[in-house]
N, C-alpha and C positions, 0 to 999 in steps of 0.2 A: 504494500500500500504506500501511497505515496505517505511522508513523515518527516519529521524534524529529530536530526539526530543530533546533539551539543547544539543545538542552536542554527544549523544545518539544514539546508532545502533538500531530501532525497528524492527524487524521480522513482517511480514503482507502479505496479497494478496495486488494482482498489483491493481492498482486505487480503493483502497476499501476509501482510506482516502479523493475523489475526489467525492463519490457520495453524494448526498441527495434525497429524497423523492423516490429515486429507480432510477433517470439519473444522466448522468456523466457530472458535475463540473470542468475543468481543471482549477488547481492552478494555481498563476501567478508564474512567476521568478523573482527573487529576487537579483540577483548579474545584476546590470544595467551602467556601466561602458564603457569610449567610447576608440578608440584608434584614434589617429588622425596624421597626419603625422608630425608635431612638439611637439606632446602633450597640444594644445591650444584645448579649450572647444569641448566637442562633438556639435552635430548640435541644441541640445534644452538644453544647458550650461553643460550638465554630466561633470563631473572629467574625466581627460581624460589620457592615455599614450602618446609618444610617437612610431611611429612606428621603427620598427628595425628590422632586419635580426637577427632572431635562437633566438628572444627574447619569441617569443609566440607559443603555441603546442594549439592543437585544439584534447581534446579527445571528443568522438564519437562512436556510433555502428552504423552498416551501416542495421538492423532492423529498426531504427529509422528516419521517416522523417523528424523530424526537424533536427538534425543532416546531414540528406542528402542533404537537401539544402545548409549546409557552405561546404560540399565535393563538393560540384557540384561548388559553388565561386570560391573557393579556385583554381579549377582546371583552369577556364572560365577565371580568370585572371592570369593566371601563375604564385600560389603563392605556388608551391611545394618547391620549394628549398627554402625558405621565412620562411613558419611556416610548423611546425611537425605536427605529426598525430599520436595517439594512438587510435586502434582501440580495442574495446569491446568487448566481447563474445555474440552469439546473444540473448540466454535465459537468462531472468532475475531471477536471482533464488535469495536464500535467503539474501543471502549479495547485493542485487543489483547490477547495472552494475558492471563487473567483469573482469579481464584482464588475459587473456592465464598467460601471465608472468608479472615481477614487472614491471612496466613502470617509467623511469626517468622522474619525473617534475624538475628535476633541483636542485641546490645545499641547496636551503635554506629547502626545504621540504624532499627532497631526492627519493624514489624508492616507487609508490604506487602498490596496487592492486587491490583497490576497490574506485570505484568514491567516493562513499563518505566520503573517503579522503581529495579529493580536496575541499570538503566541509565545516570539519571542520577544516582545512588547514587554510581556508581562515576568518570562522568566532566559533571558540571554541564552541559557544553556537548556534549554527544553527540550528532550530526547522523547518521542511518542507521536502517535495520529493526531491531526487538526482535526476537528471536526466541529461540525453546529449543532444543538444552537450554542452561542458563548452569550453571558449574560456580562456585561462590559460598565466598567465606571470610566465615564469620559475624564471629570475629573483628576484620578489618581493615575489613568491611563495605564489599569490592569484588569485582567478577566476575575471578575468576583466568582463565578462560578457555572461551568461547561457541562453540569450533570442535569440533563432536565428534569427527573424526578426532582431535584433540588431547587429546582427553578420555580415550577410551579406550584410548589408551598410558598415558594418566599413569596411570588404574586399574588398568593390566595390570602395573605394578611399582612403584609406588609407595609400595603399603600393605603389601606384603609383609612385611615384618618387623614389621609389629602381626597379621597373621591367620595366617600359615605358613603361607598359599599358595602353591605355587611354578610353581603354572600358568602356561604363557607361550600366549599368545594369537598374539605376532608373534614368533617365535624367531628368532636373527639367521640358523640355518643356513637356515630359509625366505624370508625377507625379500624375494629378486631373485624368487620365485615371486610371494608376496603380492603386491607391488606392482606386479608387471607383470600380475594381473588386478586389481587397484584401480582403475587408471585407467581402461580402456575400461567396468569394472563403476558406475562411479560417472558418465562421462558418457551413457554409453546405458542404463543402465539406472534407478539413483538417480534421476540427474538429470532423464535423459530421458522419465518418466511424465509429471519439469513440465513440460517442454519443449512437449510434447503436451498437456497438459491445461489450460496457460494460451495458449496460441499464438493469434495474434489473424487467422494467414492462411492460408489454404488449403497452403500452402504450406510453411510454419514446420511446421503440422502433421503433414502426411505425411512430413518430412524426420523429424520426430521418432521417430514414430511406426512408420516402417520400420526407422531404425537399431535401436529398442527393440528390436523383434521379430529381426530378424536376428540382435542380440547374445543373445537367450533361446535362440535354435533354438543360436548355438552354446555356451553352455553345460549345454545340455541332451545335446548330443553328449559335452562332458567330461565331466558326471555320469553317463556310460554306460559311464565307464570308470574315475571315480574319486569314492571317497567322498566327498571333501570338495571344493572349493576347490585347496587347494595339497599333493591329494594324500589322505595318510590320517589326517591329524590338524588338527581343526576349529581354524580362525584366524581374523584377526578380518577376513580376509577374508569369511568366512562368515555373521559377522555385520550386515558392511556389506550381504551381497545380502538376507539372510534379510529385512529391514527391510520392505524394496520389495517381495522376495516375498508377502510375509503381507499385507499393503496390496492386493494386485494385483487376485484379484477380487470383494475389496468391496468397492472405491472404482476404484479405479486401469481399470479395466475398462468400469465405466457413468461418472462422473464425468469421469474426464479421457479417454473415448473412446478410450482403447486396449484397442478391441476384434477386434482380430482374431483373435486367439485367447483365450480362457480358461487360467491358467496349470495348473489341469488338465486341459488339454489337451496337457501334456509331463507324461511318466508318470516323467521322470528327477526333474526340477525339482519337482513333486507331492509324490515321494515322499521327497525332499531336505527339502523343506520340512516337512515333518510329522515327520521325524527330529530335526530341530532344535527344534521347538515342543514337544516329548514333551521334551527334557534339563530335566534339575530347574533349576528355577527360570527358563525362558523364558516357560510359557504366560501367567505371570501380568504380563507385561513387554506380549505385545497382547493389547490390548481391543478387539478386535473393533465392538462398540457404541459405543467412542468412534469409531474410526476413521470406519464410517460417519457418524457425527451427525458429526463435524470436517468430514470433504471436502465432505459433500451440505450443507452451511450455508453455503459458499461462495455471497456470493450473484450472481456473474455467473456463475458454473456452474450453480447451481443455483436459480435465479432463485425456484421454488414453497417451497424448503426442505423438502421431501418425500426422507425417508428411504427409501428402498424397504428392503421387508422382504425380501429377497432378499440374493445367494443364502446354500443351505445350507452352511454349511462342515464336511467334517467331517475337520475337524485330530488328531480322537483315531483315527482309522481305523490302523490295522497297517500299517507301513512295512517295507519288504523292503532296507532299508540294510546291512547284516548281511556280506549276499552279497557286498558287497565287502571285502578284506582290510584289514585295520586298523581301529582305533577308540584315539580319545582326543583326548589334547591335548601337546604339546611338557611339562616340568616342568624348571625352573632348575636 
C-alpha cells in the first residue's frame, strides 16, 4: 500500500502492506486524541482539545466509509457551519489520497494536496498508511485524531453547547446494546467486504465472504422485528452498518466479489437502508459516482479501470419503516 515510512512518501498497491498469509490485516490508527467541550480528558483520560467554532476541518473522501460515517455526524448534529470539510479525489492513485486543488489546513501548516501531508505535518517521522477520515486542528496544525469510531463520539457531544443539539447518537442507557452489535457489525461486515475483496487465496476469500453473508441474513432477521439497530431509536450503531450498506451493490458486490446475494435481495436490510438515506442530511454524505470511480480504480481489482455503468439504485423508492413502533433519536 502506498505509506509513509520515517517521514517518507513510499509508492505501492493499495492494502499490499495490510496482508499476510494471503488475507487482509487492517492497520490500527494511530493519531488517538479527544476533543471535549472544555478540553478536560476524553472519556478513557486521552489528551484532549477544546471544542471551538472554525477550529477543526474534517478531511475525507466520500469513497470511503469510515470517512462517511463523520459526514453523516457531522451532518445529524448540525455541525456544518462548526467544522470544515475537505473532500478527496475518489481514486487513490500514487501519491494517495489526493485533492482536486490545494486545500487550506490553516496558518501554521498552510495549503496541502496530498493527505499525507497532514501526516507528517503532525508527526516528521511517521512510518504507516494515510488514510481518511483525519479529524484536523487548523490551529495547532496537527491531526487530533484519524480513528472514526473516535470521531464520531467526539461529534456526538462535543459541540453541543455551540449548536443546542442535544441528540445523542450512543446514549449511555443503550450502550451494552450498541456495542454488542458493533463488534461482530464491524468484523463481518465493515471489515469483512475487505476481507473478501482484497484476499489473495481461495480460501481467505470464502472465509470472508460466508461470514459476511451469514452476518446480513442475521441482521436482516433483526430488522424484521426492529427498526433500528439497538431497537427504536437510530445510533451510531446505524451508522457504522449504513456505511457498508450503501457501498454494497455498487462496488462491494462486483468489485470485491461479494456476490452472492445483492443486498436487495433482503427486503429488511433494503428497506432499512433507504430509511436512512431519505433522513435530512445523509443522501448528500454518498456519492454514489465517487464510490464507484474509488473501488473500480483499484488497480489489482480492477486491473481495465472500467466503471460499469450499473446497477440502478433507487434509494429514493418509499420505504415501509413506519410499520414498526418508534422513530427518532435518544436527546441529552
Amino acid at each position: 500500500m502506498p505509506q509513509l515510512v520515517d517521514g517518507k512518501w513510499e509508492k505501492g498497491e493499495v492494502a499490499a502492506s495490510e496482508m499476510k498469509n494471503g488475507a487482509f490485516h487492517r492497520e490500527p490508527t494511530s493519531f488517538r486524541s479527544w476533543i471535549t467541550a472544555d478540553g478536560s480528558p476524553g472519556p478513557d483520560g486521552q489528551a484532549a482539545c477544546p471544542a471551538e467554532a472554525g477550529r477543526y476541518q474534517l478531511f475525507v473522501a466520500f469513497i470511503c466509509p469510515w470517512a462517511s460515517r463523520t459526514l453523516m455526524m457531522r451532518n445529524l448534529k448540525g455541525l456544518q457551519d462548526i467544522i470544515s470539510v475537505s473532500i478527496a479525489e475518489p481514486e487513490l492513485g500514487e501519491n494517495g489520497w489526493t485533492y482536486a486543488e490545494p486545500q487550506d489546513a490553516g496558518s501554521r501548516t498552510g495549503k496541502i494536496r496530498y493527505q499525507h501531508e497532514l501526516y507528517t505535518a503532525s508527526d516528521p517521522h511517521y512510518t504507516g498508511k494515510v488514510s481518511v477520515p483525519v479529524l484536523w486542528d487548523r490551529k495547532e496544525g496537527r491531526i487530533v485524531n484519524n480513528e472514526s469510531a473516535d470521531i464520531i463520539r467526539i461529534l456526538n457531544t462535543a459541540f453541543n453547547h455551540l449548536t443546542g443539539d442535544t441528540q445523542d447518537f450512543y446514549p449511555q442507557s443503550l450502550r451494552p446494546v450498541i456495542d454488542r452489535w458493533n463488534a461482530p457489525i464491524y468484523d463481518r461486515v465493515n471489515n469483512g467486504v475487505y476481507r473478501a475483496g482484497f484476499a489473495r487465496t481461495q480460501g481467505a476469500y470464502e472465509e470472508a465472504v460466508t461470514s459476511l453473508f451469514g452476518m446480513l441474513d442475521t441482521l436482516e432477521t433483526h430488522l424484521s422485528q426492529n427498526r433500528y439497530i439497538a431497537g427504536t431509536h437510530l445510533t451510531e450503531a446505524d451508522i457504522r452498518l449504513f456505511v457498508t450498506l450503501i457501498r454494497f451493490d455498487a462496488a462491494y458486490h462486483g468489485a470485491f466479489k461479494c456476490n452472492l446475494r445483492r443486498l436487495e435481495d433482503y427486503p429488511n436490510l433494503s428497506n432499512y437502508l433507504r430509511e436512512i438515506y431519505q433522513w435530512p442530511g445523509i443522501r448528500e454524505t454518498a456519492r454514489i459516482d465517487h464510490i464507484k470511480r474509488g473501488y473500480y480504480s483499484i488497480a489489482h481489482i480492477n486491473p481495465t479501470g472500467i466503471v460499469p455503468l450499473g446497477p440502478v439504485l433507487d434509494l429514493d423508492r418509499p420505504h415501509d419503516r413506519r410499520r414498526l413502533a418508534g422513530e427518532g433519536v435518544v436527546t441529552l
